[in-house]
C-alpha positions as protocol buffer text, in pm:
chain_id: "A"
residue {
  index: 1
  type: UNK
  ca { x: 700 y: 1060 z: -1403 }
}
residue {
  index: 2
  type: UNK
  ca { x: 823 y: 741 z: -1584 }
}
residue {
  index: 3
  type: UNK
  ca { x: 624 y: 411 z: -1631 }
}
residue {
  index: 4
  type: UNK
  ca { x: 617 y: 297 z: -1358 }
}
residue {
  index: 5
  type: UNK
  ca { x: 403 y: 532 z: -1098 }
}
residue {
  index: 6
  type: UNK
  ca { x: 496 y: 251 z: -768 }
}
residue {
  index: 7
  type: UNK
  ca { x: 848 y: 319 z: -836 }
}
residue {
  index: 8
  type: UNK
  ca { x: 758 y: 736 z: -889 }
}
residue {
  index: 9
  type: UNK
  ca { x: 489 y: 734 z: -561 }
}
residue {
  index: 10
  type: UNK
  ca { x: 813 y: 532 z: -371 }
}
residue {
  index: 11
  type: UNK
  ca { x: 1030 y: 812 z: -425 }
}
residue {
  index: 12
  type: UNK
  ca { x: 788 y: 1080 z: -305 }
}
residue {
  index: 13
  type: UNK
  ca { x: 765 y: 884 z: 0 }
}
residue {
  index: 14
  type: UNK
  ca { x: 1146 y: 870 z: 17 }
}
residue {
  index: 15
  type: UNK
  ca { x: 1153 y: 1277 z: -2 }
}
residue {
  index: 16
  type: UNK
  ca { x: 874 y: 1320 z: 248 }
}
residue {
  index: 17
  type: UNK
  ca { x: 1081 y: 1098 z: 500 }
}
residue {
  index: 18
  type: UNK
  ca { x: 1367 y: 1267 z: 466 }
}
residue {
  index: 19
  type: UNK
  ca { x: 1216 y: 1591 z: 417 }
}
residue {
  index: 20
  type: UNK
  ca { x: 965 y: 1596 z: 625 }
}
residue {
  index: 21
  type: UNK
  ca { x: 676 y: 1903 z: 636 }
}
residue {
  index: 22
  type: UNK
  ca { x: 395 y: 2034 z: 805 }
}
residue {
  index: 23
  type: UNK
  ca { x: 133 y: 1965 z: 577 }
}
residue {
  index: 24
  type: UNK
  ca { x: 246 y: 1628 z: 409 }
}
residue {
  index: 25
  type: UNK
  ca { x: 19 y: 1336 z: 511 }
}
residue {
  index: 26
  type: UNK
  ca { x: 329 y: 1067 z: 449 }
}
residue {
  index: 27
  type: UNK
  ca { x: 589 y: 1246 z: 670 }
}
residue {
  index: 28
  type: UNK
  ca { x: 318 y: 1283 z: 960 }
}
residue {
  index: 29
  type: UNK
  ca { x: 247 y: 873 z: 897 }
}
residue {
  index: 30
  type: UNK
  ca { x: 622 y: 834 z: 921 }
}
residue {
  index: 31
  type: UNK
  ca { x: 675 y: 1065 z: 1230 }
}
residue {
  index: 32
  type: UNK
  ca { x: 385 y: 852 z: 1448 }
}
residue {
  index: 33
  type: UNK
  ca { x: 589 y: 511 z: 1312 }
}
residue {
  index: 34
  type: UNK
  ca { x: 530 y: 209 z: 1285 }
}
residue {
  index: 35
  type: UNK
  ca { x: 268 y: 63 z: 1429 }
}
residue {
  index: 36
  type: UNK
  ca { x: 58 y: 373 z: 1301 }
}
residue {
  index: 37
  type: UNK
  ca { x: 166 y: 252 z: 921 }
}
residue {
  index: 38
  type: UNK
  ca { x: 34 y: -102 z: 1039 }
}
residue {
  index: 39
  type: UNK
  ca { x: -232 y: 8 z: 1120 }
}
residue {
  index: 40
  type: UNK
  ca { x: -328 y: 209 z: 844 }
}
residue {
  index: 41
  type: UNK
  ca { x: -200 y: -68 z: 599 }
}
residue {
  index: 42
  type: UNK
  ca { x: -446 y: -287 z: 758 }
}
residue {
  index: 43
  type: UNK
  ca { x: -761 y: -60 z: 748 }
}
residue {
  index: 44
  type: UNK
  ca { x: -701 y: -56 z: 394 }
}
residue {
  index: 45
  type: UNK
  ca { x: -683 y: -363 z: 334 }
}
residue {
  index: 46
  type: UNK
  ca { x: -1052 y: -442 z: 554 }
}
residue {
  index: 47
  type: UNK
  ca { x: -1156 y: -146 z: 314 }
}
residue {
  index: 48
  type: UNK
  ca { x: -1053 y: -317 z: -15 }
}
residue {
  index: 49
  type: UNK
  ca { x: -1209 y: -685 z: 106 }
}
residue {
  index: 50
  type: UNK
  ca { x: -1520 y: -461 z: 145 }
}
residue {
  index: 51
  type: UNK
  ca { x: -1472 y: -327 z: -181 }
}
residue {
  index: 52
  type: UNK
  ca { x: -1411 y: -642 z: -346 }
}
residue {
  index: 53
  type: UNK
  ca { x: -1708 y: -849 z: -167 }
}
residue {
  index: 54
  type: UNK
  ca { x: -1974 y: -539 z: -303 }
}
residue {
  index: 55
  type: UNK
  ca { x: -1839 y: -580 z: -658 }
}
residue {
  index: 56
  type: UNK
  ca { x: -1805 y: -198 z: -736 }
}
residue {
  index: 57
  type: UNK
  ca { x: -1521 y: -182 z: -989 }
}
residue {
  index: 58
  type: UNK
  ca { x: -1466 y: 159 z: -884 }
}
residue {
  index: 59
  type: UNK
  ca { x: -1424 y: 145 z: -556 }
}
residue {
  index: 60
  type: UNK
  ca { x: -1187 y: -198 z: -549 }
}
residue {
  index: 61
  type: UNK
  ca { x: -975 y: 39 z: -816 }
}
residue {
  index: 62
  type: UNK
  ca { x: -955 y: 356 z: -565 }
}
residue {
  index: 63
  type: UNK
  ca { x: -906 y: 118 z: -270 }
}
residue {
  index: 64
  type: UNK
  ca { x: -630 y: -87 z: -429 }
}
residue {
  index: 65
  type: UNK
  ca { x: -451 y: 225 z: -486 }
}
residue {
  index: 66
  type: UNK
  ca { x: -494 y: 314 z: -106 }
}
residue {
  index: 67
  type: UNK
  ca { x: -351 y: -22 z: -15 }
}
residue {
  index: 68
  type: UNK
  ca { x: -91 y: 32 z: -242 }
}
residue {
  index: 69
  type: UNK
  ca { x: -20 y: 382 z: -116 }
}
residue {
  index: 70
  type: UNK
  ca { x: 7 y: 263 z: 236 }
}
residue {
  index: 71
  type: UNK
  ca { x: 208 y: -19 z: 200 }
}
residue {
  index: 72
  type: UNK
  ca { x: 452 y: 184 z: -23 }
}
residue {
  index: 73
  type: UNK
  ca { x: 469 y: 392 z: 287 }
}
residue {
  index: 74
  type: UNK
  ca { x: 553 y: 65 z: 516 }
}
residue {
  index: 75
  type: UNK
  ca { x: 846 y: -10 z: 283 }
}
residue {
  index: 76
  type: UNK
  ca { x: 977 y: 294 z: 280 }
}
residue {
  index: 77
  type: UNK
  ca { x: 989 y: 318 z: 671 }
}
residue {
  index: 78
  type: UNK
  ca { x: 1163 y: -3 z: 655 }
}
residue {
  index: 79
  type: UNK
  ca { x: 1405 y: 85 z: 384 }
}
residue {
  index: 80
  type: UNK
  ca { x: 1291 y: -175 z: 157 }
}
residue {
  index: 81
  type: UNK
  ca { x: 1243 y: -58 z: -194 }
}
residue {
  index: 82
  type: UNK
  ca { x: 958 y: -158 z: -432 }
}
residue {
  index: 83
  type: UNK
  ca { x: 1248 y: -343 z: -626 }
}
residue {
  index: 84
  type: UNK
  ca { x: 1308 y: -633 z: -358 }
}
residue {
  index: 85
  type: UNK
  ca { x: 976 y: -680 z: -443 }
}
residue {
  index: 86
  type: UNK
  ca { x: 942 y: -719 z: -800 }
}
residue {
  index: 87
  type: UNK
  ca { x: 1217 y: -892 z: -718 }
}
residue {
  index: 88
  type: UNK
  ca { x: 1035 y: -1174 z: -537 }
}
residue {
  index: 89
  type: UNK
  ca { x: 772 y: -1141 z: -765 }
}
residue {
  index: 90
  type: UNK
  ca { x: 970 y: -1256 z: -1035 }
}
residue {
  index: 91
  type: UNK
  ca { x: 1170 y: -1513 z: -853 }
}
residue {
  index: 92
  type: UNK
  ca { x: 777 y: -1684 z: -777 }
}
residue {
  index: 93
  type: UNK
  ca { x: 682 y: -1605 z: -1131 }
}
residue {
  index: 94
  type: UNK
  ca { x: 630 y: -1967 z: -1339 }
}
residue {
  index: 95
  type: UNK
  ca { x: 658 y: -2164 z: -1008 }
}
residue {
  index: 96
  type: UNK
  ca { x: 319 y: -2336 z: -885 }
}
residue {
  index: 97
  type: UNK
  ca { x: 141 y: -2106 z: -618 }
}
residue {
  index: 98
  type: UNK
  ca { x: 118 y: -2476 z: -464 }
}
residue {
  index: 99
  type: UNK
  ca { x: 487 y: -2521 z: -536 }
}
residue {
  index: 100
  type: UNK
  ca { x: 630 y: -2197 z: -401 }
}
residue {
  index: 101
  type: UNK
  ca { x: 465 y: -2243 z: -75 }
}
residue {
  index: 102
  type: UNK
  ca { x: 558 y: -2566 z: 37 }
}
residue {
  index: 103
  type: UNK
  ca { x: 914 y: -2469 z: -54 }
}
residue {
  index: 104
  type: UNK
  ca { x: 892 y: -2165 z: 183 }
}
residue {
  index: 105
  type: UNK
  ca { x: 739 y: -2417 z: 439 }
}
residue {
  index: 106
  type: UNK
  ca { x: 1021 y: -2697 z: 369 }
}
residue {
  index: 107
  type: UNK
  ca { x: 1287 y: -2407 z: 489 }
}
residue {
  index: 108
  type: UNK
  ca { x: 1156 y: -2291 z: 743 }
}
residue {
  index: 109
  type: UNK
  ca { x: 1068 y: -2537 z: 933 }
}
């Protein structure tokens, strides 16, 4: 593994899609599909706002990771790699939270 375990945990994902077995938890996400991976994305997500609001720095640490698992999963069904989103990341990075938003709301519209 390198530095970077998103990028590492991505690739796993990759493999399981395209390699799919009995007994891999990923590859039977990816074979129910989408909406499955929603769904799962947002239970975590509940499960780390529950985390967060009781304050145990454990358990927002292991549910962040779940999150992070699952949404992994949700890119790599899409074909999106963790690198459009650094990406994005980086393009934000320096620019006003404030800022950045009501540019994405000045295009859009």
């Amino acid at each position: 593994m390198n530095d970077n375990i998103l990028n590492d945990v991505y690739q796993v994902i990759l493999d399981r899609k395209a390699n799919p077995g009995d007994s891999s938890y990923t590859a039977s996400l990816m074979k129910k599909g989408l909406d499955t991976i929603l769904k799962k994305v947002g239970e975590e997500a509940t499960e780390l706002v529950i985390a967060g609001k009781g304050e145990v720095r454990e358990q927002i640490v292991y549910e962040t990771a779940d999150l992070f698992f699952h949404t992994l999963v949700l890119l790599g069904h899409q074909g999106i790699s963790p690198e459009e989103v650094y990406a994005e990341l980086r393009r934000r990075f320096g620019i006003s939270g404030i800022a950045e938003k009501n540019a994405r709301t000045s295009t859009s519209g």
